[in-house]
VMD Tcl script that builds the backbone (N, CA, C; Angstrom):
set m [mol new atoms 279]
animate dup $m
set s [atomselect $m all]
$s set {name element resname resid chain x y z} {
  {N N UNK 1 A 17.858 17.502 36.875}
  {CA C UNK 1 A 18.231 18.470 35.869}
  {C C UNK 1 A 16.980 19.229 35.432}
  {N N UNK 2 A 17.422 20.811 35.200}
  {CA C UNK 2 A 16.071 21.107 34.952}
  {C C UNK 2 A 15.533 21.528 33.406}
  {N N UNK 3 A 14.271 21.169 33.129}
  {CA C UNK 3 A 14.265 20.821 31.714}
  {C C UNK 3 A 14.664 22.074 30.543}
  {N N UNK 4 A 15.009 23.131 31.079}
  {CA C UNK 4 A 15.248 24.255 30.193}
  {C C UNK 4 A 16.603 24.094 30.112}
  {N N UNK 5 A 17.277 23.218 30.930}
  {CA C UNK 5 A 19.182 22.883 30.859}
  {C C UNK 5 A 19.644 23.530 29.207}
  {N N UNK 6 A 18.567 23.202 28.137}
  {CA C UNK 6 A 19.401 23.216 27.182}
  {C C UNK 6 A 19.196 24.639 26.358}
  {N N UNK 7 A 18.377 25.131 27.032}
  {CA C UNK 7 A 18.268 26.571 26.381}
  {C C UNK 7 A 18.295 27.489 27.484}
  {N N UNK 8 A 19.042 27.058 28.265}
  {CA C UNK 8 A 19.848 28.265 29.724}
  {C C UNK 8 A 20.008 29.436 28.858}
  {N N UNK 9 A 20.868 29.282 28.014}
  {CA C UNK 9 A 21.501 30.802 27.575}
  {C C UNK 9 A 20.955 31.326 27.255}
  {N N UNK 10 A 19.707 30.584 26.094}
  {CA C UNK 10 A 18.829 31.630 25.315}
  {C C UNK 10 A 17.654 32.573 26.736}
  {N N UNK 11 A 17.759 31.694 27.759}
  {CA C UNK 11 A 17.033 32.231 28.938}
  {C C UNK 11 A 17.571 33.192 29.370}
  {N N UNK 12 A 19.137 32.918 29.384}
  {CA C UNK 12 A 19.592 33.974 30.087}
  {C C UNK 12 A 19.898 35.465 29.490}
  {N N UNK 13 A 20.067 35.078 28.314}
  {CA C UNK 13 A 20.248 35.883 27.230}
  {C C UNK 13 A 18.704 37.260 27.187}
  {N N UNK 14 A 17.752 35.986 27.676}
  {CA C UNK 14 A 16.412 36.871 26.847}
  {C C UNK 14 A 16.063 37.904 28.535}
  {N N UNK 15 A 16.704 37.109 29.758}
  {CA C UNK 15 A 16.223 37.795 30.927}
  {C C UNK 15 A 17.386 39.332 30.942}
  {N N UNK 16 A 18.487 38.859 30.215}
  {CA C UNK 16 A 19.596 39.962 30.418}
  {C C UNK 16 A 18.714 41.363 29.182}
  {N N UNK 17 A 18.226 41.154 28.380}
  {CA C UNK 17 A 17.350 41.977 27.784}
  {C C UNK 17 A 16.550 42.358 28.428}
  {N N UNK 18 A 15.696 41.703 29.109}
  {CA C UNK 18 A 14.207 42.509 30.058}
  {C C UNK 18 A 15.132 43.370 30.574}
  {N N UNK 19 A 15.905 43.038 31.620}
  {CA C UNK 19 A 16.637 43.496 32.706}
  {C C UNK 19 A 17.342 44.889 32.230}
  {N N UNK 20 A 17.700 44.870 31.041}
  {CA C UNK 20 A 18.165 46.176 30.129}
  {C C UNK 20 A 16.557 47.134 30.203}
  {N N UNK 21 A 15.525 46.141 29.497}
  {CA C UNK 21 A 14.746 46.944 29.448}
  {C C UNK 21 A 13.803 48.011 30.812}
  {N N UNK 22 A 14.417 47.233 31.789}
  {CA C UNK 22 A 13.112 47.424 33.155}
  {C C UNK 22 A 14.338 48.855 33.219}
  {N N UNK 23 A 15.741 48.912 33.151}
  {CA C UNK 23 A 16.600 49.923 33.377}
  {C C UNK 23 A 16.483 51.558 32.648}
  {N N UNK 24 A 15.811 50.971 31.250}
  {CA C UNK 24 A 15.220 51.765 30.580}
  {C C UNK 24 A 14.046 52.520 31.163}
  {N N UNK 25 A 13.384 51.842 31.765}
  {CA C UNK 25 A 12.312 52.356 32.419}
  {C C UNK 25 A 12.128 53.261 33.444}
  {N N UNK 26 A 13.609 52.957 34.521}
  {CA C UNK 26 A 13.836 53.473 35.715}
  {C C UNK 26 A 14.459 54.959 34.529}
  {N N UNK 27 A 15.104 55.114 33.767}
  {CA C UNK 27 A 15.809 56.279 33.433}
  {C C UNK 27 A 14.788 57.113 32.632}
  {N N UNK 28 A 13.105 56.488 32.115}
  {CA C UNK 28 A 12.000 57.317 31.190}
  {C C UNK 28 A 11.685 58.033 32.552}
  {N N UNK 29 A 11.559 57.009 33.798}
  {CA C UNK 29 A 11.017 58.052 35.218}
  {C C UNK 29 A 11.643 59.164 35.510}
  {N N UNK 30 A 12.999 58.634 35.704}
  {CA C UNK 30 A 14.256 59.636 36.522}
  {C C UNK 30 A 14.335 60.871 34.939}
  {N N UNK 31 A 13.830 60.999 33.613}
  {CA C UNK 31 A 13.367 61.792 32.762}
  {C C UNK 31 A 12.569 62.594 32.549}
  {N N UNK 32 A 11.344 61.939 33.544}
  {CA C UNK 32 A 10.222 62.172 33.121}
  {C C UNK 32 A 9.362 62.088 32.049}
  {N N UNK 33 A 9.589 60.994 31.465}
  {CA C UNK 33 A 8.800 61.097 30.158}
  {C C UNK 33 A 7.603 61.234 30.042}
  {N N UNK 34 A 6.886 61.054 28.892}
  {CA C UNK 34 A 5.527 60.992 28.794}
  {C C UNK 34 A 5.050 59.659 29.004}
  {N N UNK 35 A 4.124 59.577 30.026}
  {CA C UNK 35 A 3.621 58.636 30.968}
  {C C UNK 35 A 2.584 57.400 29.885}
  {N N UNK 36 A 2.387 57.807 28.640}
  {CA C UNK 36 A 2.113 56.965 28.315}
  {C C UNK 36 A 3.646 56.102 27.254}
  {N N UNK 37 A 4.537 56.825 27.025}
  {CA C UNK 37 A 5.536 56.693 26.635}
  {C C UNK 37 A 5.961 55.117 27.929}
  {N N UNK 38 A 5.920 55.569 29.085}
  {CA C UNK 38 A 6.216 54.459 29.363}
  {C C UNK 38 A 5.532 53.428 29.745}
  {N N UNK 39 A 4.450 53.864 29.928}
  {CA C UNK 39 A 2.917 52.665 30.093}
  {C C UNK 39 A 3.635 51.623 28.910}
  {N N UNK 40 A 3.674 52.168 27.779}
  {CA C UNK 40 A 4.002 51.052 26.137}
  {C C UNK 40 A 5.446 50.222 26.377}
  {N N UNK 41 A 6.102 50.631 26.955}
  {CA C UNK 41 A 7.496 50.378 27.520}
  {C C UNK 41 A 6.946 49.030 28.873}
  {N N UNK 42 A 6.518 49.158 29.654}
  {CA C UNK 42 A 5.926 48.563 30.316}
  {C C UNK 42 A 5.383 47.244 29.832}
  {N N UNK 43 A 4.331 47.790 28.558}
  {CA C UNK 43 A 3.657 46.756 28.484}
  {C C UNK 43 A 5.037 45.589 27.469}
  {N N UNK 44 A 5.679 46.314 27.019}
  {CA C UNK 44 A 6.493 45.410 26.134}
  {C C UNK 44 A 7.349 44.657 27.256}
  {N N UNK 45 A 7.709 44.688 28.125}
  {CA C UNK 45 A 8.804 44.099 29.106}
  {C C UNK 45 A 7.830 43.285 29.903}
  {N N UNK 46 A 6.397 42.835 30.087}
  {CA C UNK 46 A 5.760 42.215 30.211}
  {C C UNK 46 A 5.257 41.026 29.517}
  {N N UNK 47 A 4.999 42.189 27.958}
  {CA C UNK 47 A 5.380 40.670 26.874}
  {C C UNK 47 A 6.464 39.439 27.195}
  {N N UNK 48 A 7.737 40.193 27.022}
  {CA C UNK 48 A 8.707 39.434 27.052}
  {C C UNK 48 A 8.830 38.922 28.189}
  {N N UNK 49 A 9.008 38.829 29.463}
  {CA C UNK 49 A 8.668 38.581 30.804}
  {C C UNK 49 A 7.350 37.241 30.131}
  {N N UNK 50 A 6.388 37.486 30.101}
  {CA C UNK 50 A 5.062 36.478 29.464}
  {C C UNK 50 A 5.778 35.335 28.986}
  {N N UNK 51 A 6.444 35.479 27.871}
  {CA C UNK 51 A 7.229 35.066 26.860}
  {C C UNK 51 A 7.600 33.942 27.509}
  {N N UNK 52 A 8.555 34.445 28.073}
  {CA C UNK 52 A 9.723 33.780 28.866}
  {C C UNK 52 A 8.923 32.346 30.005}
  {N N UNK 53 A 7.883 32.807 30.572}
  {CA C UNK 53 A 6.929 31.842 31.346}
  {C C UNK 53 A 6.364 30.823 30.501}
  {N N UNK 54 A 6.053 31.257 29.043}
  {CA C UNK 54 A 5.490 30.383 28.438}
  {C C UNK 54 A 6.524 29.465 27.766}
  {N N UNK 55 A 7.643 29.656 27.601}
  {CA C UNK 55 A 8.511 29.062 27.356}
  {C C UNK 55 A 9.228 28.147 28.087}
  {N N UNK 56 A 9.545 28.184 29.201}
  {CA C UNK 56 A 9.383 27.726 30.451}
  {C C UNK 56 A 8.457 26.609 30.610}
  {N N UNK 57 A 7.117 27.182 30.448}
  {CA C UNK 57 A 5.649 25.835 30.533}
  {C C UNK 57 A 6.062 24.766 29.710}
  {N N UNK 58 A 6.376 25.254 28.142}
  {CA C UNK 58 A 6.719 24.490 27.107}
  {C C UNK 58 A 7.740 23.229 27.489}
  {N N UNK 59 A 8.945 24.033 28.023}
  {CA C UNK 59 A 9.794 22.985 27.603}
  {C C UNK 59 A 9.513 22.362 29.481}
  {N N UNK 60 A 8.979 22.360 30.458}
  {CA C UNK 60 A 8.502 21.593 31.420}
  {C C UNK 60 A 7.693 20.584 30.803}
  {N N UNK 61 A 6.552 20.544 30.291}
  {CA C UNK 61 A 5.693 19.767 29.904}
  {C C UNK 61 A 6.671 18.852 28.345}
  {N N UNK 62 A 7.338 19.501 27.798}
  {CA C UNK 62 A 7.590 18.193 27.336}
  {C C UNK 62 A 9.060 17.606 27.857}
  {N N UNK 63 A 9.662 18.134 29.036}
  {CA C UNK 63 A 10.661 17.115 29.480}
  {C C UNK 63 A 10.116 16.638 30.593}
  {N N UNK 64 A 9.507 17.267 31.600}
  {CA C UNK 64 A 8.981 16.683 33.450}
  {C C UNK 64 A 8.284 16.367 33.301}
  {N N UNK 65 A 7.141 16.817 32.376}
  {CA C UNK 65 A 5.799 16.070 32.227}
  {C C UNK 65 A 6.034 14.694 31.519}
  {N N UNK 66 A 6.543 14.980 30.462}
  {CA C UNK 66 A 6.797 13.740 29.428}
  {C C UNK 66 A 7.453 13.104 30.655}
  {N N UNK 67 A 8.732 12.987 30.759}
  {CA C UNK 67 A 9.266 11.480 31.542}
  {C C UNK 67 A 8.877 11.297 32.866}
  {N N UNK 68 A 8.010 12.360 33.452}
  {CA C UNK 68 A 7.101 11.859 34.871}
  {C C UNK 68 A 6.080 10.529 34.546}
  {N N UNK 69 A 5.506 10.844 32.976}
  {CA C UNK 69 A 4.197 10.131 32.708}
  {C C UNK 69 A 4.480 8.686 32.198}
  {N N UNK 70 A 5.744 8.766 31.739}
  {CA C UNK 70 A 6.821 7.709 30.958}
  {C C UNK 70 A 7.152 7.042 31.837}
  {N N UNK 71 A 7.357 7.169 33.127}
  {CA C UNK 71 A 7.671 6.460 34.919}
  {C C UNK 71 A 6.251 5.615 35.211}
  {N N UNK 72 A 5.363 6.696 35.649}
  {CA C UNK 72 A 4.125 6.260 36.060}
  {C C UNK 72 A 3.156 7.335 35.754}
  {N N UNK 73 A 1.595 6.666 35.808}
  {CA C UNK 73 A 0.196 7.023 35.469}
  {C C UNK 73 A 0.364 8.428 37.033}
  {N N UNK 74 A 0.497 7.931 38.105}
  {CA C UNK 74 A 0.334 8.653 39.062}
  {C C UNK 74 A 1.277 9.851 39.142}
  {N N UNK 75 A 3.127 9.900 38.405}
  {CA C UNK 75 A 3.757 10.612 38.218}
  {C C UNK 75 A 3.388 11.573 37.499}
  {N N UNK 76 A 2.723 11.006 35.945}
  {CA C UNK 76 A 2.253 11.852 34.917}
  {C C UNK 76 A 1.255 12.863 35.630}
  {N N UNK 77 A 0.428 12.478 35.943}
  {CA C UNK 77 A -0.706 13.269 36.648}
  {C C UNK 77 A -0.366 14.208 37.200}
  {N N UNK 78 A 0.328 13.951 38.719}
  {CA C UNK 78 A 1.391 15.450 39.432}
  {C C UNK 78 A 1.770 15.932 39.175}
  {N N UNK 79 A 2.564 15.464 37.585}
  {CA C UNK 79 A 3.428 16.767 37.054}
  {C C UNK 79 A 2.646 17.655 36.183}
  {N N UNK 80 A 0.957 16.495 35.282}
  {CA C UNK 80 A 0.081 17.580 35.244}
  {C C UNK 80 A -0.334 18.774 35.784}
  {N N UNK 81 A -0.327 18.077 37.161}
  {CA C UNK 81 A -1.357 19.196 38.067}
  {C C UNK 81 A -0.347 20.458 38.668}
  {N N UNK 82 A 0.841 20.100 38.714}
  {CA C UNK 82 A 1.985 21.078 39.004}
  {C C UNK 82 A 1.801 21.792 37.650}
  {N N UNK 83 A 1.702 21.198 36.101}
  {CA C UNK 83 A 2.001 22.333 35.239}
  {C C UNK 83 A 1.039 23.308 35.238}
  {N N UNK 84 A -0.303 22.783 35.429}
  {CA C UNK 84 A -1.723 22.965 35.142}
  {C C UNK 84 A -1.614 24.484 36.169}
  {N N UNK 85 A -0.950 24.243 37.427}
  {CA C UNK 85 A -1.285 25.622 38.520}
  {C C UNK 85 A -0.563 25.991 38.268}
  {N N UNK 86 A 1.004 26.091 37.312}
  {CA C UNK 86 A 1.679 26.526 37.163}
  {C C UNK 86 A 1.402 27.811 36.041}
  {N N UNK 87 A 0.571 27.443 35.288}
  {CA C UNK 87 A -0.011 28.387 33.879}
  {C C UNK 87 A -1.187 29.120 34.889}
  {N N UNK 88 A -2.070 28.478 35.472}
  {CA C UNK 88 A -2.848 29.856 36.080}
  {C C UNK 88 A -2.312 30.280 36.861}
  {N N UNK 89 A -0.887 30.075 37.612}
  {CA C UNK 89 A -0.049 31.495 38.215}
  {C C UNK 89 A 0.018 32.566 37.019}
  {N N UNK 90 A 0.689 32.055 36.190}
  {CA C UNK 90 A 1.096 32.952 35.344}
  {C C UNK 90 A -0.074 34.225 34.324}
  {N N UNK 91 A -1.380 32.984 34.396}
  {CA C UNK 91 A -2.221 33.543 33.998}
  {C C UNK 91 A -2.849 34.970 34.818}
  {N N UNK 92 A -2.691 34.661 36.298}
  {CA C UNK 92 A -3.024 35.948 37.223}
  {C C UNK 92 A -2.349 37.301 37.510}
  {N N UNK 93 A -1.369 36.947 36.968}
  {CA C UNK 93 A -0.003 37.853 37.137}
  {C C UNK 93 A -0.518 38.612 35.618}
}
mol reanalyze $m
mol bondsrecalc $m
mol representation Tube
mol addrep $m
């Protein structure tokens, strides 16, 4: 099971918003807006996009991490090192 099981909706809820917003974006182009008009647009659907990863980290580390480490010393660790590269993906992006 995966550890965000219990806040699916609010996930899905918050990706069905980006997904509004990235649409917004395609229609400032197909407008032409002012290019920094949508640079700011951009950067906000990135926030939230961010958001969403860190939220994600959160509730991994305290359900996979927690009951990997609660199993075993060697479990805990992997699921460290999985969260650990998991945040500097996110960090590079």
């Amino acid at each position: 099971m995966a550890g965000y099981s219990i806040s699916k909706d609010d996930y899905a809820a918050r990706l069905k918003k980006i997904e509004g917003q990235v649409r917004g974006l395609q229609r400032m182009i197909d407008d032409d807006k002012y290019c920094i008009d949508v640079l700011t647009q951009i950067g906000s659907v990135t926030k939230a996009l961010q958001s969403v990863g860190v939220g994600l980290i959160d509730e991994h580390i305290r359900h996979c991490v927690q009951d990997a480490a609660a199993r075993s010393d060697e479990e805990g660790d992997a699921k460290i090192h999985e969260a650990t590269a998991a945040i500097a993906r996110l960090l590079r992006t």
